[in-house]
DOGU-529857 format. One record per atom (N, C-alpha, C): x, y, z. Coordinates in steps of 0.05 Angstrom, whole numbers, plus 5000, padded with zeros to 4 digits. Example, Ala and Ser with C-alpha at 12.3 -4.5 7.8 and 13.67 -1.06 7.14 Angstrom:
<recs>
526448865156524649105156526449345156525749555142527349795143525850015157
</recs>
This chain:
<recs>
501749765000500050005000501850255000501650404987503050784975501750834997503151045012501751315021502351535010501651575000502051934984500152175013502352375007500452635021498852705012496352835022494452995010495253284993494353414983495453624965495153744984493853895014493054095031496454045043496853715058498553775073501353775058500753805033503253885017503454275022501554255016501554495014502754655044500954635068502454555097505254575097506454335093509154395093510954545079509754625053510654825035510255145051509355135075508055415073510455485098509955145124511355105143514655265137516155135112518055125111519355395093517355525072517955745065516955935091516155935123515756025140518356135151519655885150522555875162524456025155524456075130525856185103526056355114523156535113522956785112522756905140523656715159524156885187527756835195528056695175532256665174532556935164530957075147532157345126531757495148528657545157528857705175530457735209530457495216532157505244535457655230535557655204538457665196537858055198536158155176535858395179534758555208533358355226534158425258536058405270537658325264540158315276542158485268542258655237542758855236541259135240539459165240537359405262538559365289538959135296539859195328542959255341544059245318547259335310546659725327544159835312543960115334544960065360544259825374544159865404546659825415548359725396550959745405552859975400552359975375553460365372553360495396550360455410549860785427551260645458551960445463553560405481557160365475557960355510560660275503561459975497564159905492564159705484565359535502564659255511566459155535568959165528570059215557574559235550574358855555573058685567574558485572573458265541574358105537574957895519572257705519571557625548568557525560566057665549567357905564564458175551563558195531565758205505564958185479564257925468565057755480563257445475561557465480560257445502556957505511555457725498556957965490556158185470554958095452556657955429555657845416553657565407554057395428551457225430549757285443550057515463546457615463546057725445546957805433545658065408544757835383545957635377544557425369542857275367543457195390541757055401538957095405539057295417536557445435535457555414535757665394534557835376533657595356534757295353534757185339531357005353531857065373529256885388526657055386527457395390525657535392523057535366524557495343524257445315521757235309524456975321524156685312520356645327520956825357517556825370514956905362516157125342513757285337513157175314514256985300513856825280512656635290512656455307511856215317508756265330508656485340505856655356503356745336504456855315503557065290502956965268504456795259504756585230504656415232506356225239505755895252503455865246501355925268498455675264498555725248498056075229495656035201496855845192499355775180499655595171498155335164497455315191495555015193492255125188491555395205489455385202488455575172489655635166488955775143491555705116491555555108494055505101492355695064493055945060492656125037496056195027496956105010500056295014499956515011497956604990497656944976496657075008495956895023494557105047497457105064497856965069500656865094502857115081502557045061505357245049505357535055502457625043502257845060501557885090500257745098500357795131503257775139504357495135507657555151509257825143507957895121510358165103509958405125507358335124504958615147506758635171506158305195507158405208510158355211512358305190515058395191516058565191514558795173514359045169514559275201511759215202511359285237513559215251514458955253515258855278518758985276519659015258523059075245523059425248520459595248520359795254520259965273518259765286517959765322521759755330522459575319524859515334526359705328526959815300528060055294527760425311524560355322523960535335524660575366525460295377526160285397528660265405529860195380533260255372534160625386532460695362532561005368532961085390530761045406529561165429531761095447532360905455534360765467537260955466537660945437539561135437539561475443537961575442537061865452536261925478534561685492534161645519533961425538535961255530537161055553535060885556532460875548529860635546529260545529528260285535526360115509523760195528521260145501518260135503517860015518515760115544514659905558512760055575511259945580509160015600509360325613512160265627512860535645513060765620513760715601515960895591513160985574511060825563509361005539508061145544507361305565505961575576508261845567510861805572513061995562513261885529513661695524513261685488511861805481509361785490506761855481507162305475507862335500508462645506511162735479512862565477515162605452514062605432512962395424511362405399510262595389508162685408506262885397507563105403509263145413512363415406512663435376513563225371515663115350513463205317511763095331508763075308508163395300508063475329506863745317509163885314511463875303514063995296514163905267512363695263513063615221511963785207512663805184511163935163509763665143508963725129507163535106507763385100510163515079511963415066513663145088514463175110515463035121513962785131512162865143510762675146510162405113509362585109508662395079511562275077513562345075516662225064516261985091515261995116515461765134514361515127510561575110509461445107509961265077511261455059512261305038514861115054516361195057518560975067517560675079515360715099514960575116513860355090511660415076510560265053512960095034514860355023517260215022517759915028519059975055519559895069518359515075516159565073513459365067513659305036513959365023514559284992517659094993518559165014521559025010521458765022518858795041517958485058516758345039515758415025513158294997514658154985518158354969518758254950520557934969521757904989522957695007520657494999519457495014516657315005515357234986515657354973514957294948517857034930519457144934522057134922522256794936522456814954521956494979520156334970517856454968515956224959516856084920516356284908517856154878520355934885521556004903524355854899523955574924521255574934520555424958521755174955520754944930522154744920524054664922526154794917529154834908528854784953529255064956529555044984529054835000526854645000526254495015528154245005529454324997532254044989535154115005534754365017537054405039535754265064538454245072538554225108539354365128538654585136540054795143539354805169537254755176535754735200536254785227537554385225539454435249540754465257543154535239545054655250545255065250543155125243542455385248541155425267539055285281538055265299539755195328541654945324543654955341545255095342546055265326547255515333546955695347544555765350542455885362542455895388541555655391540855505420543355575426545255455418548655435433549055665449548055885427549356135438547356445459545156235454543156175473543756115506544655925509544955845532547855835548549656075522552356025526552856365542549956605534550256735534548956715562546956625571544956585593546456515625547656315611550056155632551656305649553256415622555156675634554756885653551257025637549657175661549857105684549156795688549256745715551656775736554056705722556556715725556657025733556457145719557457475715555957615736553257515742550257625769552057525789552957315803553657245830556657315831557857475807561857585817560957785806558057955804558758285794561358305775561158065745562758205743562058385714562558685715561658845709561858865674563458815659563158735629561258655620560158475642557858305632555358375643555058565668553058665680551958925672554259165656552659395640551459335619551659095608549159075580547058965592545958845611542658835622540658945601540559115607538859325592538959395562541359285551541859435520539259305502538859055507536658995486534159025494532059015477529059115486528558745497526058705511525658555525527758315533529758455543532058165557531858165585531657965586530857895619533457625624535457705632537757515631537057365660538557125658537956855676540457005697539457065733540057065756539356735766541456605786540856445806543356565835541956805837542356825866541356745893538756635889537756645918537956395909536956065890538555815887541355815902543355975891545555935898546555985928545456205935545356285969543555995980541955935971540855695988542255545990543255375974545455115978549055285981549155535999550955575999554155555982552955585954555055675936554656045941553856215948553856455945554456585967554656815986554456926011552657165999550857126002548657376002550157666006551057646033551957896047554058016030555857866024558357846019558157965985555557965966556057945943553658265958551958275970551858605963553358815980555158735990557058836003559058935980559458715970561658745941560058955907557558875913555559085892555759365900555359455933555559695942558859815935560559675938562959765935563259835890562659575883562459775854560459955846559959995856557760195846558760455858559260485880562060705897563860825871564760595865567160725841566160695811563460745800562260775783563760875764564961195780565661385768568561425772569861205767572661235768574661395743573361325723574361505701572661675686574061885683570662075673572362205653571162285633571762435599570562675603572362855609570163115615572463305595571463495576568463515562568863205546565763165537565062875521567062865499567763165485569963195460570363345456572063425438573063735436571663965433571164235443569464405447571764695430569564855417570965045400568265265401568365505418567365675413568065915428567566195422567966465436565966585450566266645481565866835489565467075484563867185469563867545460562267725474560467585492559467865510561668035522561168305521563368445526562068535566560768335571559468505599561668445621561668415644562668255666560668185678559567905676558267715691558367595718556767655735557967565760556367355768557767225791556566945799557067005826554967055840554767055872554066805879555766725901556166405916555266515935553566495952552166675979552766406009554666466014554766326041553566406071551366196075548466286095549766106124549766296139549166126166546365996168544565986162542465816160541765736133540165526129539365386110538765556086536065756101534365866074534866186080537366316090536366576092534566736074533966936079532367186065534267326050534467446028536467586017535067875999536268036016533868336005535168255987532868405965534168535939532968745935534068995912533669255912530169275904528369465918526269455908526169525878524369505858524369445831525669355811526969115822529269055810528368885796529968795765528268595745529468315751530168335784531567985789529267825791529867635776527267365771528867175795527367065814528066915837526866645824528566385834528266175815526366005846524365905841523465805865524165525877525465315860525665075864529365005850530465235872533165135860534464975887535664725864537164595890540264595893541964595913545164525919544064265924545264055916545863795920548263725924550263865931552863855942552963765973555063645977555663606014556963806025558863996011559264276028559464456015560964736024561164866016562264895979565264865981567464775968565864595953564564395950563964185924561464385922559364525924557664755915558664915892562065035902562865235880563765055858564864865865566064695835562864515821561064505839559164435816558764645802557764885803556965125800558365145769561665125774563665205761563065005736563564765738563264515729560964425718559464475728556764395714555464095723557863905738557663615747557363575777556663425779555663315813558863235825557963315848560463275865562763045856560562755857562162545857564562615833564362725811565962715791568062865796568463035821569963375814573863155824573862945839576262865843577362775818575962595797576662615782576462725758577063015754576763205733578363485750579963475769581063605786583463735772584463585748587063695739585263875707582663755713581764025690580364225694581364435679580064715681576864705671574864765692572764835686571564965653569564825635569864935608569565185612566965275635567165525636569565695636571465665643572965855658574865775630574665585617576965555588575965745572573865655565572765875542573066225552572866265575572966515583576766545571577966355578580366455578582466505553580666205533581266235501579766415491578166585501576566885486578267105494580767105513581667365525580667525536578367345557577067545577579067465612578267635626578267625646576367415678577967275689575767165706577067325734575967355748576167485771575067245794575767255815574767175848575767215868572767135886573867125913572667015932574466965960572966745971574766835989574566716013575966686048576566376058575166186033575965926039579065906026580965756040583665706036583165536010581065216015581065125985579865255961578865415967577865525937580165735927581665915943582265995940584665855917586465715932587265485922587765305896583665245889582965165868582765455852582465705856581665895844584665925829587165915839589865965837590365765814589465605816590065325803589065425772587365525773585365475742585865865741588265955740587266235727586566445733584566345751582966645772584166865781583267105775584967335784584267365812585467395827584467485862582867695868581267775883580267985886581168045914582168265924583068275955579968285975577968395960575668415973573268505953570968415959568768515938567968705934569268915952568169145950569469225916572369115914573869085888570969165865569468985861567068925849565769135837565569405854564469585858565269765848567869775832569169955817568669885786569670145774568170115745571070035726572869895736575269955725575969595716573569465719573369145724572469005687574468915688574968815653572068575644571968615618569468345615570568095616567867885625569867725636566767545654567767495676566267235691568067435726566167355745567067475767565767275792567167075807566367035819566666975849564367085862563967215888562866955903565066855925564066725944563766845964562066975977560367185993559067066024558367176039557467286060554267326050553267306075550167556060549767756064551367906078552168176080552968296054556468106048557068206031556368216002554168056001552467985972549968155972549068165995546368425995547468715986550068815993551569055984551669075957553568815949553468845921550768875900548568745914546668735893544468995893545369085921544769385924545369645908547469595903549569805883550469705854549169425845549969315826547369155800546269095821544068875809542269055776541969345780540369415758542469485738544669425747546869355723547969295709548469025725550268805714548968585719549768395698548168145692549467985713548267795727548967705756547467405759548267185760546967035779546966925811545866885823546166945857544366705870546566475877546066395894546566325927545166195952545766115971547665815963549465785980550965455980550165306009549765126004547664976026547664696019548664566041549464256039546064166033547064006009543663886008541263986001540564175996537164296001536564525976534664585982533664765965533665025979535065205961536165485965534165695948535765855960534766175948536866125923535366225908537566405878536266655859537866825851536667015835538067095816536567175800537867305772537067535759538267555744537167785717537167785696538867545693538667345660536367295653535967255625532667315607532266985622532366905640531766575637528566475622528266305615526066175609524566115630521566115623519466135647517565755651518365645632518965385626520665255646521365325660524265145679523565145704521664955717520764995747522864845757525264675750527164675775529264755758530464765787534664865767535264865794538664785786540564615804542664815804545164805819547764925809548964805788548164535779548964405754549164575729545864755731544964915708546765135713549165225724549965485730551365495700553765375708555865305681554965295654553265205656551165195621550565475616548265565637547665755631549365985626550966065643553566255632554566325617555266015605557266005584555366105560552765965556550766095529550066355535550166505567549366725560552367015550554266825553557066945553557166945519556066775502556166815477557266515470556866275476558666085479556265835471555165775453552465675443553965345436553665145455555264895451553564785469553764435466550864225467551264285495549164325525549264285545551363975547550763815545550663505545553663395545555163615524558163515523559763575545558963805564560663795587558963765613556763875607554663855637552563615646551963575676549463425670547363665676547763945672545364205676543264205656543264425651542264495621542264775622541864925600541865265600539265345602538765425628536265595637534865695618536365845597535266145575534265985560534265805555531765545536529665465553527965365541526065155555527764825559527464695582529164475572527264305594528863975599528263765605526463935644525263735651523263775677523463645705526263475701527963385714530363425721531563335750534663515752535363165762538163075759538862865766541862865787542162865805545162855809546662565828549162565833550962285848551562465866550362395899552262485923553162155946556662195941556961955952555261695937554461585946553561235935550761295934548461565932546361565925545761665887543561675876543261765855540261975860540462235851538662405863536662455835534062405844532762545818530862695827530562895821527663095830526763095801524563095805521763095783519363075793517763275785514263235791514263315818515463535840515063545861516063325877517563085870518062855887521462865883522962755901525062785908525262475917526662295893527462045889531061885892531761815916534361695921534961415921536861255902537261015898539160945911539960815932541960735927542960505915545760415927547560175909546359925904544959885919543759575925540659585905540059825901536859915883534759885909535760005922533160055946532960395939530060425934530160755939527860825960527561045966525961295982524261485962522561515954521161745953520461985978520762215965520662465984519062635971517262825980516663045967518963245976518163575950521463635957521063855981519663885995518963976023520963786042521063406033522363316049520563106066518263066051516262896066515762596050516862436068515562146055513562106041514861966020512261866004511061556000510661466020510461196017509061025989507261175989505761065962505061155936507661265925508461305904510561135894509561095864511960855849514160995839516560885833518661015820519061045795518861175778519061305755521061055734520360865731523460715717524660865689522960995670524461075651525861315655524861395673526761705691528461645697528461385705529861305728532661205700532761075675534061015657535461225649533361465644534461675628535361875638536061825670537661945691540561845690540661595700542661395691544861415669543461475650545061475627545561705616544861955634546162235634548562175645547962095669550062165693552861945676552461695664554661585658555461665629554561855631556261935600558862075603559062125626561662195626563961975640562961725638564561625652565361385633567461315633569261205622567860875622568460825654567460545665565260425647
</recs>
């Protein structure tokens, strides 16, 4: 007795196996779309790192693919076995699905997240930025591409099925598939390895691909005593301490002039109490900033953020460089002036250039070159100056105050857009209002006040990570335990933590760091 197949389940396996075909092309063209996600990171220094680099990026993108094929296409196969239908549905959603990924390529690279739950309420807000910034024309050039784009899935499929025959006389299968797998579980393994010795090559890519959820057996391993619990976040708290051991400050080379011809001053206001009062002259056009914070631990790391534009943790190492501010002042052939009664600033002031001032009253004379001037002050001696100076001269003026939210004032056109600002924003702002128009981003984690900009301030004190946003005042530390605060300073117990803030915090602050 013959058994011959029926023509349906011929057809079946014809559909099965040009299925396969056509998710080998595409896991291949996903795997170049996801080539973005390594660009926008660094690249591991160790030998391990870039092994696992590369078979997750394989791997994982190769499964991501291989799933949405098996979920999406698979059954019809059986239950609808149409090829003219299949061909276009899989084209449909390969189209989608290679775009999605392209889109989250992007994003990833501009703001430190993939799509997800947390994050599409802020997509959602970019978007319709982004949207209402197109013109017609643009738009339309999106929607032709994308079609494109879908014409290029058609022609794969199409091209696969004609040649189906021929194809189904390879064997390619399994040893592509074991390839797969191999590097699959070669990449997984390691995770585990790399989760219980922190070791760090292998622990900053977590996050680089969109849904990877890499294999931990810590609390397995603490149970049957291969691990010491204590001992491994004892050793987590300690790397995370030296996060910032090497830092690139500025990101790259910086080229521009200073041409305001004013003298700019920068009052550092040192308060015996937290929040003093600080007259200022009646009708004066100083705009008082209401939600500015020092996030510094003293005095001394206050002026070098200020100066710097970076959170404390960074200033030891970036100590042998001159503040951009104070470069560009000095490759324009202006003048910087200061003063202070602290021995270290003084010190640091000597170090980078600074002309001395014997006393502020200095200030007060008209014989003072353009330039940058800055006044670490008293509140005596800063209420004088702004008494006899403020409807003058362009000035910004703050209190320095371990921790908290301060008084500050200005006269700079600032933007009315900016409900917080930091001493981070000092440095930025200066330098653009000095004439000096260069990306915030390459030297600061601030931003320049005189724009509208981001709604969040982020900074590193010691082994915490600080974010204010939305009235709430959010601290992580090393281990990923955090606190919510309102920024009055009041617990928030039942409020969630922001995770894509919480990414696109993260990946400000380590852009300057080497590690």
């Amino acid at each position: 007795m013959i058994l011959t197949e029926t023509p349906k389940r011929q057809l079946v396996s014809k559909l099965v196996t040009w299925g396969h075909w056509f998710t080998l092309c595409n896991i291949i063209v996903a795997i170049c779309i996801a080539g973005i996600y390594l660009f926008s990171s660094a690249l591991p220094e160790t030998l391990l790192g870039l092994f696992y680099l590369l078979a997750n990026w394989f791997s994982h993108i190769g499964f991501l693919t291989f799933f949405g094929f098996v979920i999406l296409v698979l059954p019809l196969c059986y239950l609808y076995p149409n090829s003219r239908f299949l061909r276009a549905w899989a084209s449909v959603v390969a189209a989608f699905g290679l775009a999605f990924l392209a889109f989250d390529a992007l994003l990833y690279t501009r703001q430190g997240m993939h799509f997800s739950p947390y994050s599409a309420e802020f997509i959602r807000q970019q978007t319709d930025t982004v949207l209402a910034g197109l013109k017609g024309h643009q738009i339309l050039f999106l929607i032709v591409s994308f079609f494109v784009w879908l014409l290029f899935q058609l022609l794969i499929a199409n091209s696969l099925w004609h040649r189906i025959e021929r194809l189904q006389k390879f064997r390619f299968g399994l040893p592509i598939s074991g390839a797969f797998v191999a590097l699959f579980m070669f990449s997984h393994i390691v995770h585990v390895w790399a989760d219980a010795n922190l070791y760090q090559p292998v622990m900053k890519q977590d996050n680089m691909f969109p849904l990877s959820y890499p294999a931990t057996a810590k609390t397995l391993m603490s149970k049957y005593g291969l691990l010491d619990i204590e001992q491994y976040r004892a050793k987590k708290r300690l790397q995370f301490d030296n996060q910032f051991e090497r830092v690139t400050y500025p990101k790259s080379s910086l080229f521009c002039a200073a041409d305001n011809d004013e003298n700019t001053v920068l009052l550092l206001i040192e308060a015996t109490n937290e929040n003093p009062h600080i007259a200022l002259p009646p009708g004066s056009q100083t705009r008082i900033l209401p939600y500015h914070f020092d996030l510094s631990s003293s005095s001394v790391s206050s002026v070098k953020t200020a100066l710097y534009g970076l959170p404390e943790t960074f200033h030891n190492n970036i100590a042998n460089v001159s503040p951009i501010l104070l470069q560009v002042l000095s490759g324009s052939n202006k003048t910087v002036y200061g003063y202070t009664e602290n021995e270290t600033l003084k010190q640091f002031f000597a170090d980078n250039n600074v002309t001395p001032l014997d006393s502020p009253e200095n200030m007060l004379k008209n014989d003072i070159q353009p330039g940058l001037s800055i006044l670490h002050v008293n509140v005596e001696q800063a209420e004088k100056w702004l008494d006899q100076k403020a409807e003058s001269q362009p000035y910004f003026a703050s209190v320095v105050s371990a921790d908290n939210k301060v008084f500050a004032a200005t006269n700079l056109p600032i933007h009315k857009n900016n409900p917080l600002s930091s001493h981070q924003d000092i440095a930025p702002t200066l330098l653009n209002y000095l004439g000096c128009h260069i990306a915030d981003e390459l030297h600061s984690t601030g931003q320049n006040l005189l724009l509208s900009g981001r709604n969040w301030i982020v900074s590193n004190q010691q082994n915490k990570i600080i974010i204010l946003h939305n009235n709430l005042r959010t601290e992580i530390d090393p281990s990923g335990n955090y606190q919510l605060y309102s920024l009055d300073g009041e617990l928030q117990n039942n409020t969630e933590l922001n995770i894509p803030l919480l990414g696109q915090a993260i990946k400000l602050l380590s852009s300057f760091s080497e590690k």
